[in-house]
N, C-alpha and C positions, 0 to 999 in steps of 0.2 A: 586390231587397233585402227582407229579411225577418229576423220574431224567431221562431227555429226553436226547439221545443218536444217535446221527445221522453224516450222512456225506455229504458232497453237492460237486459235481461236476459241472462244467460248459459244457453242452449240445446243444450245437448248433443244432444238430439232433436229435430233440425232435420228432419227426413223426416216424423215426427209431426208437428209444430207443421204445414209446408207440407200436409200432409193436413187438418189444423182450417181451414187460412185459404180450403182449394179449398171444402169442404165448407161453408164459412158464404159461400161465393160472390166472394169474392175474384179478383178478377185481375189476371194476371202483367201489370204495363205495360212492366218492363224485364226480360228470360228473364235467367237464371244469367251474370254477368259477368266477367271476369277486370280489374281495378283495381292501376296502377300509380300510385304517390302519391311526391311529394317536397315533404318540409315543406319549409320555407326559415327562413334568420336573420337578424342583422344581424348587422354585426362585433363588438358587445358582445356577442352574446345574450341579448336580451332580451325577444325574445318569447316566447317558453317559458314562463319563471319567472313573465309577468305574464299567460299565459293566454291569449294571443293567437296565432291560425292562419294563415299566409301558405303555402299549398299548390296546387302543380301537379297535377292527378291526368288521368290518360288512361286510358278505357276505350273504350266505344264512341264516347268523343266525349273534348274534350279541354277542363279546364273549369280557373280559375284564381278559386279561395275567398279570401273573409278572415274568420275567426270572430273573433269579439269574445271577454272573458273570459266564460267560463258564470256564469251565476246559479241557486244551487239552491236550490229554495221547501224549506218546512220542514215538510213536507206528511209526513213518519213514513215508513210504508208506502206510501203513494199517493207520495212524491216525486216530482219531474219536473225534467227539469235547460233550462234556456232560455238562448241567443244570439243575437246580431243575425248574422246571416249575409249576405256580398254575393258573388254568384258574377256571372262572366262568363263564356262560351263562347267558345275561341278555335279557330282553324285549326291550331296547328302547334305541337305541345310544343316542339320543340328550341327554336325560337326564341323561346317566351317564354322558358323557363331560361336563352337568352344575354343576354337583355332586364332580367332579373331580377336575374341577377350582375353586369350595367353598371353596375344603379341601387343596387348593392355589397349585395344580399343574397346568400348561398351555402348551396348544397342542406346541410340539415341532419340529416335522416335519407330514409331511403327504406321504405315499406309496403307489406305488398301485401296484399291481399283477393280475394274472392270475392261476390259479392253479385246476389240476385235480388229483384226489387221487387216489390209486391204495393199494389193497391189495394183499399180494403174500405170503403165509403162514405166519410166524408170523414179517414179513416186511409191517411195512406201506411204499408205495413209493410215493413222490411229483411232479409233471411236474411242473417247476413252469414258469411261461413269466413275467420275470421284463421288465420294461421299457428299461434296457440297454443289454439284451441276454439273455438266457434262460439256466436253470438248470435244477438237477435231487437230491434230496434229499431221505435219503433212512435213517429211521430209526428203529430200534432197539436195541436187545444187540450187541458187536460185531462180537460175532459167524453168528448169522442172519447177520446184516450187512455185512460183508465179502462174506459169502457162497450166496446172491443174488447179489453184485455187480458181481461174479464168472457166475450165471446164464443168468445175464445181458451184459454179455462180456465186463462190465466196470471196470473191475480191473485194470487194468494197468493206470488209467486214473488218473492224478496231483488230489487231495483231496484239496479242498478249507476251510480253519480254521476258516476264515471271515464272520461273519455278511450279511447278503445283505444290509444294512446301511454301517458297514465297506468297501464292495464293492465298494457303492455309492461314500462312500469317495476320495477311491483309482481312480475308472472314473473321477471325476472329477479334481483330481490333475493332472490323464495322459492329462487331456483333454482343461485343462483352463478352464472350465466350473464353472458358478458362482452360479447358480441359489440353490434353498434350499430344495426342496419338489423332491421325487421319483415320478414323474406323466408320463405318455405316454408323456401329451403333451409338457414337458421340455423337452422329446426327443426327439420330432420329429424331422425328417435330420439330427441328430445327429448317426454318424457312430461309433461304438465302435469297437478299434479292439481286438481280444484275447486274445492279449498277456497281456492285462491291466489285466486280471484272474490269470497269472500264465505262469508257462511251456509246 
Protein backbone atom coordinates (compact mmCIF):
# COMPACT_ATOMS: atom_id res chain seq x y z
CA UNK A 1 0.00 0.00 0.00
CA UNK A 2 1.11 3.22 -1.01
CA UNK A 3 0.40 7.32 -1.72
CA UNK A 4 1.38 7.21 -5.46
CA UNK A 5 2.67 10.49 -6.81
CA UNK A 6 3.25 11.11 -10.36
CA UNK A 7 2.89 13.28 -13.39
CA UNK A 8 2.12 12.48 -17.04
CA UNK A 9 2.91 14.41 -20.02
CA UNK A 10 1.75 13.80 -23.58
CA UNK A 11 5.01 12.56 -25.65
CA UNK A 12 4.68 12.09 -29.02
CA UNK A 13 8.63 11.60 -29.23
CA UNK A 14 8.74 8.57 -27.28
CA UNK A 15 12.07 7.16 -29.18
CA UNK A 16 13.69 10.77 -28.27
CA UNK A 17 12.50 10.96 -24.68
CA UNK A 18 13.91 6.79 -24.38
CA UNK A 19 17.17 8.16 -25.94
CA UNK A 20 17.50 11.11 -22.84
CA UNK A 21 16.54 8.64 -20.14
CA UNK A 22 19.53 5.72 -21.73
CA UNK A 23 21.78 8.62 -21.86
CA UNK A 24 21.32 10.14 -18.28
CA UNK A 25 21.86 6.30 -17.32
CA UNK A 26 18.47 5.12 -16.71
CA UNK A 27 17.50 1.59 -16.62
CA UNK A 28 15.02 -0.56 -18.21
CA UNK A 29 13.60 -2.67 -15.11
CA UNK A 30 10.56 -3.86 -16.86
CA UNK A 31 11.55 -4.03 -21.34
CA UNK A 32 8.34 -2.84 -23.60
CA UNK A 33 5.02 -4.64 -22.39
CA UNK A 34 1.93 -5.41 -23.85
CA UNK A 35 -1.11 -4.46 -20.82
CA UNK A 36 -4.50 -5.88 -20.80
CA UNK A 37 -6.66 -3.86 -18.06
CA UNK A 38 -10.48 -4.35 -17.00
CA UNK A 39 -11.81 -1.57 -14.73
CA UNK A 40 -14.63 -2.96 -12.86
CA UNK A 41 -18.18 -1.43 -11.18
CA UNK A 42 -20.85 -1.89 -8.95
CA UNK A 43 -24.33 -2.12 -10.01
CA UNK A 44 -24.87 1.58 -9.34
CA UNK A 45 -21.94 2.87 -10.78
CA UNK A 46 -20.41 4.43 -8.67
CA UNK A 47 -16.98 4.31 -8.75
CA UNK A 48 -16.20 6.13 -11.67
CA UNK A 49 -18.12 9.41 -10.80
CA UNK A 50 -16.52 9.37 -7.23
CA UNK A 51 -12.89 8.69 -8.56
CA UNK A 52 -12.28 5.42 -7.47
CA UNK A 53 -10.15 2.29 -9.38
CA UNK A 54 -11.11 -1.32 -9.01
CA UNK A 55 -8.91 -2.84 -12.01
CA UNK A 56 -7.78 -6.45 -13.15
CA UNK A 57 -4.71 -5.84 -15.50
CA UNK A 58 -2.33 -8.85 -16.95
CA UNK A 59 0.84 -8.24 -18.34
CA UNK A 60 3.64 -10.04 -17.47
CA UNK A 61 2.13 -10.79 -14.24
CA UNK A 62 -1.32 -10.61 -13.29
CA UNK A 63 -1.98 -7.77 -10.50
CA UNK A 64 -5.54 -6.58 -9.03
CA UNK A 65 -5.37 -2.33 -7.84
CA UNK A 66 -7.60 -0.18 -5.99
CA UNK A 67 -6.92 3.76 -6.48
CA UNK A 68 -8.47 5.94 -4.16
CA UNK A 69 -9.90 9.38 -5.55
CA UNK A 70 -6.77 11.60 -6.87
CA UNK A 71 -5.66 14.75 -5.10
CA UNK A 72 -4.18 17.40 -7.31
CA UNK A 73 -1.75 19.95 -5.41
CA UNK A 74 -2.16 23.50 -6.73
CA UNK A 75 1.37 23.61 -7.67
CA UNK A 76 0.54 25.76 -11.43
CA UNK A 77 3.11 24.41 -13.74
CA UNK A 78 4.96 22.12 -11.42
CA UNK A 79 1.47 20.28 -10.49
CA UNK A 80 1.47 16.72 -9.43
CA UNK A 81 -1.44 14.58 -9.10
CA UNK A 82 -1.39 11.97 -5.69
CA UNK A 83 -3.42 8.56 -4.49
CA UNK A 84 -3.34 6.04 -2.02
CA UNK A 85 -2.95 2.97 -4.12
CA UNK A 86 -3.30 -0.99 -2.81
CA UNK A 87 -2.19 -3.64 -5.40
CA UNK A 88 -2.08 -7.38 -4.96
CA UNK A 89 -0.43 -9.94 -7.25
CA UNK A 90 -2.56 -12.77 -8.08
CA UNK A 91 -2.05 -16.15 -10.06
CA UNK A 92 -4.97 -16.30 -12.51
CA UNK A 93 -6.87 -13.54 -14.13
CA UNK A 94 -10.01 -15.46 -15.25
CA UNK A 95 -10.58 -16.44 -11.79
CA UNK A 96 -10.22 -13.32 -10.14
CA UNK A 97 -12.89 -11.67 -12.79
CA UNK A 98 -15.23 -14.74 -11.75
CA UNK A 99 -14.35 -13.75 -7.98
CA UNK A 100 -15.13 -10.19 -8.63
CA UNK A 101 -18.48 -10.49 -10.55
CA UNK A 102 -19.71 -13.05 -7.35
CA UNK A 103 -18.92 -10.26 -5.03
CA UNK A 104 -21.50 -8.35 -7.92
CA UNK A 105 -18.84 -6.03 -9.49
CA UNK A 106 -18.84 -6.28 -13.60
CA UNK A 107 -16.05 -5.61 -16.03
CA UNK A 108 -16.74 -1.93 -16.90
CA UNK A 109 -14.60 -1.00 -19.64
CA UNK A 110 -11.51 -2.75 -21.07
CA UNK A 111 -7.76 -0.87 -21.92
CA UNK A 112 -5.00 -1.69 -23.47
CA UNK A 113 -1.41 -0.25 -23.48
CA UNK A 114 2.06 -0.63 -24.11
CA UNK A 115 4.40 0.28 -21.56
CA UNK A 116 8.29 0.10 -20.83
CA UNK A 117 9.74 1.00 -17.34
CA UNK A 118 12.67 2.93 -16.64
CA UNK A 119 14.49 3.58 -13.40
CA UNK A 120 16.64 6.69 -12.95
CA UNK A 121 17.74 7.22 -9.31
CA UNK A 122 14.90 7.30 -7.11
CA UNK A 123 12.35 7.98 -10.27
CA UNK A 124 10.36 5.27 -11.53
CA UNK A 125 9.80 6.48 -15.35
CA UNK A 126 6.67 5.03 -17.77
CA UNK A 127 6.82 5.16 -21.72
CA UNK A 128 3.44 4.37 -22.06
CA UNK A 129 1.62 3.81 -26.04
CA UNK A 130 -2.13 4.23 -25.59
CA UNK A 131 -4.26 3.36 -28.30
CA UNK A 132 -4.77 7.34 -29.00
CA UNK A 133 -0.83 8.70 -28.47
CA UNK A 134 1.72 8.24 -26.41
CA UNK A 135 2.94 9.47 -22.89
CA UNK A 136 5.70 9.72 -20.29
CA UNK A 137 4.74 9.34 -16.76
CA UNK A 138 7.25 9.96 -14.09
CA UNK A 139 6.81 9.04 -10.47
CA UNK A 140 7.93 9.87 -7.12
CA UNK A 141 8.17 12.49 -4.53
CA UNK A 142 7.96 15.95 -5.96
CA UNK A 143 11.47 16.94 -5.44
CA UNK A 144 12.46 13.52 -7.55
CA UNK A 145 9.75 14.35 -9.81
CA UNK A 146 10.85 17.85 -10.75
CA UNK A 147 14.66 17.49 -10.72
CA UNK A 148 14.22 14.27 -13.50
CA UNK A 149 11.68 15.99 -15.49
CA UNK A 150 14.80 18.96 -15.35
CA UNK A 151 17.28 16.04 -16.50
CA UNK A 152 14.91 14.99 -19.10
CA UNK A 153 14.47 18.38 -20.75
CA UNK A 154 10.82 17.96 -19.93
CA UNK A 155 9.97 20.76 -17.77
CA UNK A 156 8.53 23.19 -19.57
CA UNK A 157 6.24 20.73 -21.01
CA UNK A 158 1.77 21.28 -20.16
CA UNK A 159 1.30 18.44 -17.05
CA UNK A 160 -1.67 16.33 -17.77
CA UNK A 161 -4.03 15.92 -14.30
CA UNK A 162 -6.35 13.43 -16.25
CA UNK A 163 -6.72 9.89 -16.00
CA UNK A 164 -5.86 7.99 -19.33
CA UNK A 165 -9.71 6.88 -18.91
CA UNK A 166 -10.41 10.69 -18.40
CA UNK A 167 -8.31 11.09 -21.55
CA UNK A 168 -10.33 8.62 -23.38
CA UNK A 169 -13.29 10.61 -22.45
CA UNK A 170 -12.09 13.89 -23.46
CA UNK A 171 -10.86 12.03 -27.43
CA UNK A 172 -13.77 11.06 -27.79
CA UNK A 173 -16.08 14.04 -27.21
CA UNK A 174 -13.19 15.94 -29.55
CA UNK A 175 -13.82 13.18 -31.81
CA UNK A 176 -17.55 12.08 -32.07
CA UNK A 177 -16.33 8.85 -31.34
CA UNK A 178 -18.94 6.32 -29.83
CA UNK A 179 -17.43 3.25 -29.14
CA UNK A 180 -16.73 1.95 -25.21
CA UNK A 181 -13.34 0.04 -24.73
CA UNK A 182 -9.55 1.67 -25.01
CA UNK A 183 -8.33 -1.01 -27.69
CA UNK A 184 -5.78 -0.37 -30.59
CA UNK A 185 -8.29 -1.80 -32.67
CA UNK A 186 -11.27 0.95 -31.92
CA UNK A 187 -8.33 3.05 -33.24
CA UNK A 188 -7.37 2.05 -35.92
CA UNK A 189 -7.41 5.18 -38.67
CA UNK A 190 -8.46 7.02 -36.25
CA UNK A 191 -6.30 10.29 -36.15
CA UNK A 192 -6.03 12.17 -32.89
CA UNK A 193 -4.78 15.51 -32.85
CA UNK A 194 -2.82 17.30 -29.71
CA UNK A 195 -4.52 19.61 -28.93
CA UNK A 196 -7.35 17.19 -27.52
CA UNK A 197 -4.27 16.74 -24.57
CA UNK A 198 -3.88 20.24 -23.75
CA UNK A 199 -1.59 23.40 -24.65
Amino acid sequence: MSVETEVKIYAPDLAEIAARLEAAGAEIVEPRVYEHNVRYEDDAETLTPSGIVLRLRQDARVRLTYKAPPMHDSGGSNAVTSRFEAEVTIDDFETMDIILQRLGFHPYVVYEKYRTTYQLGEAEIVLDEMPYGSFIEVEGTADVIESTLAILGLSDRPRILDSYMGLFEAVKDALGLTFHDLTFANFEGVDVPPEVFGP
